[in-house]
C-alpha positions as CSV (number, residue, x, y, z in Angstrom):
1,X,0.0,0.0,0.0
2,X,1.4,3.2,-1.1
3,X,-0.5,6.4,0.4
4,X,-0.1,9.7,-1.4
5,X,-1.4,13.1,-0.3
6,X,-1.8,16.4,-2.4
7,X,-2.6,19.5,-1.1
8,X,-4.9,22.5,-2.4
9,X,-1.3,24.0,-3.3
10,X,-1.3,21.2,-5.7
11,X,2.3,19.8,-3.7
12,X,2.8,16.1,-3.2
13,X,3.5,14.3,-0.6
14,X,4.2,10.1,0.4
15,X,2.2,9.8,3.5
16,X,3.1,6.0,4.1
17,X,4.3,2.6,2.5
18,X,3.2,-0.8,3.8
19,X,1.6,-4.2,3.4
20,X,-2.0,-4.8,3.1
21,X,-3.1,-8.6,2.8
22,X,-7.5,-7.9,1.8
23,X,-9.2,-5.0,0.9
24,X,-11.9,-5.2,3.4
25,X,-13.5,-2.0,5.4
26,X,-12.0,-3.6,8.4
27,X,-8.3,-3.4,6.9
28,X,-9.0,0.1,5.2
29,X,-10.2,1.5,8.6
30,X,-7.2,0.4,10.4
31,X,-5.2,1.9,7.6
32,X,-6.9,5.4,8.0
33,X,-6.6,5.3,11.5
34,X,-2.8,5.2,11.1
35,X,-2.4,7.8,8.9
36,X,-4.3,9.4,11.4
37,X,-2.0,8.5,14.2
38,X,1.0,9.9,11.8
39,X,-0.3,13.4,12.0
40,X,-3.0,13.3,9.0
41,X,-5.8,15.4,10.4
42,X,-8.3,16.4,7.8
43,X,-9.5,14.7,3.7
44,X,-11.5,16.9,1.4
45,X,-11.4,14.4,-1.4
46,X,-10.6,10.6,-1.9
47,X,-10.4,9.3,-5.3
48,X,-10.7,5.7,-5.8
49,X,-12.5,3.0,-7.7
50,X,-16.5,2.0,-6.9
51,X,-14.8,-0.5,-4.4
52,X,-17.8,-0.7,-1.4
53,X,-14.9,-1.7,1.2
54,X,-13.0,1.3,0.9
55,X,-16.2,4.1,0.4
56,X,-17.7,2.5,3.5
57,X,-14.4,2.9,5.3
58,X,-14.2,6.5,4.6
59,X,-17.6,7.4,5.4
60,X,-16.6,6.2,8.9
61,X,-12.8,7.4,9.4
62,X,-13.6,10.7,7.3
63,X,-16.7,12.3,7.9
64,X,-17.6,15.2,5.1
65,X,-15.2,14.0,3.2
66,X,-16.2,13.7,-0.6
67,X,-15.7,10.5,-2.9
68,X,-14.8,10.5,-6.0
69,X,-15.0,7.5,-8.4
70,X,-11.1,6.9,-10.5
71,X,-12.6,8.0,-13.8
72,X,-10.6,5.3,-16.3
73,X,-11.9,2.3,-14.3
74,X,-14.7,3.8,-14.3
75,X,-14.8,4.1,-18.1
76,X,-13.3,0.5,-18.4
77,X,-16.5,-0.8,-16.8
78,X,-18.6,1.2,-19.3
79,X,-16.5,0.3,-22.3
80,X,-16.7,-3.5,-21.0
81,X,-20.2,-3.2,-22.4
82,X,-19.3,-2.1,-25.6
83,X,-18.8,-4.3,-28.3
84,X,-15.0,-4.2,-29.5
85,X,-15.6,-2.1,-33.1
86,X,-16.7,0.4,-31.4
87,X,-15.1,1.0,-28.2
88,X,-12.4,3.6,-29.8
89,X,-15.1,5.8,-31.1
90,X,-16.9,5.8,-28.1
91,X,-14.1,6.2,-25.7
92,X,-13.2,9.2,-27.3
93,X,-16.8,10.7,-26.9
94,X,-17.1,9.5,-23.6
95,X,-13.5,11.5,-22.6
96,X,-15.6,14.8,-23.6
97,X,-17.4,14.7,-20.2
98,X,-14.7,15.0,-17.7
99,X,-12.7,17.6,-20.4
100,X,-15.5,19.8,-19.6
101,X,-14.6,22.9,-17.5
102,X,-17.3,22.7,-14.9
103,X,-19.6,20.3,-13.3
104,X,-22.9,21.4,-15.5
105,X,-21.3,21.2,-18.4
106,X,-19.9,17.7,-17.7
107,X,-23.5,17.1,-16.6
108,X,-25.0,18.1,-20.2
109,X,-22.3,16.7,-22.1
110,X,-22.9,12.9,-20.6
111,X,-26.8,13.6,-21.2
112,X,-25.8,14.6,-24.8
113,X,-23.5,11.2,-24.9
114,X,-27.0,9.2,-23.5
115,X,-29.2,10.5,-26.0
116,X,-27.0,9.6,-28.9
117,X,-26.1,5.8,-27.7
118,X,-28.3,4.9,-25.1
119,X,-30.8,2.3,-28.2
120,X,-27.2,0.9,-29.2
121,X,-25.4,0.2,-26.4
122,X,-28.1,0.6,-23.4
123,X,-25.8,-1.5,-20.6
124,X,-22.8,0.9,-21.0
125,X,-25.5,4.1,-20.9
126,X,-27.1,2.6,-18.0
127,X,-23.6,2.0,-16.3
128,X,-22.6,5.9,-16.8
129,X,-25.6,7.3,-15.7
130,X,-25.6,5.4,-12.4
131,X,-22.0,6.3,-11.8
132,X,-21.5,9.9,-13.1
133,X,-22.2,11.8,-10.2
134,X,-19.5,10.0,-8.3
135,X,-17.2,10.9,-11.0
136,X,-17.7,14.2,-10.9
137,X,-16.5,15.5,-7.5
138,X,-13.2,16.7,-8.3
139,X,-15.4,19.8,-9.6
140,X,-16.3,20.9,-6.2
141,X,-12.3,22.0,-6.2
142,X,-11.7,24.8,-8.5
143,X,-8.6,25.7,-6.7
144,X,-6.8,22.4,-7.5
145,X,-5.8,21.4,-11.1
146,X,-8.4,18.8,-11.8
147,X,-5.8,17.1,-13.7
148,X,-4.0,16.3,-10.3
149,X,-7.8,14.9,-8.4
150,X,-9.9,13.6,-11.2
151,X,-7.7,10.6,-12.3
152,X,-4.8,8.2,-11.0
153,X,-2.8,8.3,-14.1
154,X,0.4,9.2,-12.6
155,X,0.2,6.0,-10.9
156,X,0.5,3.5,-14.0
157,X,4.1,4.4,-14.6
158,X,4.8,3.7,-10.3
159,X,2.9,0.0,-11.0
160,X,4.9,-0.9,-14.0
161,X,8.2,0.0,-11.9
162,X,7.0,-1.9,-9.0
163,X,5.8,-4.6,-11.0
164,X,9.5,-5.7,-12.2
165,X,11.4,-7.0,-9.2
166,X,13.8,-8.8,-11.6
167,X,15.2,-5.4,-12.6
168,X,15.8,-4.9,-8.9
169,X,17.6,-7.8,-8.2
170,X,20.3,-6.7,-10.9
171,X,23.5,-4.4,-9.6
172,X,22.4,-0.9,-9.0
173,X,23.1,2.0,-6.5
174,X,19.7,1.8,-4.1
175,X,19.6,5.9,-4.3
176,X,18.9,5.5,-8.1
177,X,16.5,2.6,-7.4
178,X,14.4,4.8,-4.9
179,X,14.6,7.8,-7.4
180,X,13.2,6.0,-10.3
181,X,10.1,4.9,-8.0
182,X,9.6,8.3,-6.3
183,X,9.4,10.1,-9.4
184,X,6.8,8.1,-10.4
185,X,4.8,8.4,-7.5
186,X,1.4,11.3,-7.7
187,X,-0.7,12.1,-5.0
188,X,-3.1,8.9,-4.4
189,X,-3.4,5.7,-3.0
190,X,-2.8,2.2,-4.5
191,X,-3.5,-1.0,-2.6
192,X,-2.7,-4.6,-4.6
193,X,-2.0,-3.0,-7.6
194,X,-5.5,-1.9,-8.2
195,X,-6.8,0.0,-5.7
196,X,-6.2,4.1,-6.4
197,X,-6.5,7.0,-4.0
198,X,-5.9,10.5,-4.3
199,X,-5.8,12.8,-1.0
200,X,-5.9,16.5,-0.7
């Protein structure tokens, strides 16, 4: 588990690194609590995927604080409903949502999307309209570049380095090792490999 922080400044910051065996609300809890315990006080926004363990666990270690639903799993699950021929065409319109500049827009933009695909792919409409609120918090934060707390890209150059540990088992100067993963670390959360979070 790799716990990231960002702040309304838009700096970053690695708030902890250890094991974590399940994903239950039980084990997310006990991880809040001790980031808790190691001076983190206050969450305005977690970003993460629809995962009910974790949402429940912040409702309960976070109170106020807003969710907000890792918008490329999020389109995965809606593409997933897509026949193949089509997915690049409708990726690409579905991407126009969260380009939008505010929350309204975003709003009209996905209703303009529903209208013109919900009779030939009715699943993947059906999919977005019952998830796009929660992807849509990160709107609620002008301040912050939504680039930095609508997404978890940044994170998918940190799994491919941590998912190599033959390269670390070759001679190299640990300083240079710990670099190469640092710089690839952003300001979220991932648990197994799969799990995403984003704190600010």
């Amino acid at each position: 588990m790799i716990a990231y922080g960002v702040n309304k400044a838009g700096e970053r910051e690695i708030l902890a690194i250890e094991p974590m065996f399940d994903e239950t609300e039980k084990s997310w809890r006990a991880f809040f609590r001790k980031l808790k315990g190691r001076g983190l006080k206050r969450l305005s926004l977690c970003i993460s995927d629809a995962h009910a363990g974790i949402q429940a666990a912040v409702r309960k270690e976070w109170l106020g604080t807003s969710w907000q639903r890792y918008k490329v799993h999020f389109m995965w699950n809606i593409l997933a409903k897509v026949p193949h021929r089509e997915k690049a065409r409708f990726a690409e319109r579905l991407k126009q949502i969260w380009m939008q500049p505010d929350k309204r827009s975003a709003k009209r933009m996905a209703a303009l999307v529903s209208e013109e695909y919900e009779k030939r792919f009715p699943e993947a409409i059906r999919c977005l309209e019952e998830g796009l609120e929660g992807s849509l918090q990160f709107y609620h934060f002008p301040e912050v570049d939504k680039k930095r707390i609508s997404s978890t890209n940044v994170l998918t150059s940190l799994e491919s380095a941590s998912s190599r540990p033959l390269q670390l088992r070759k001679p190299q100067t640990p300083p240079k090792v710990v670099e190469r993963i640092l710089w690839s670390f952003g300001s979220s959360i991932r648990a197994g490999g799969r799990r995403s979070w984003r704190f600010f």
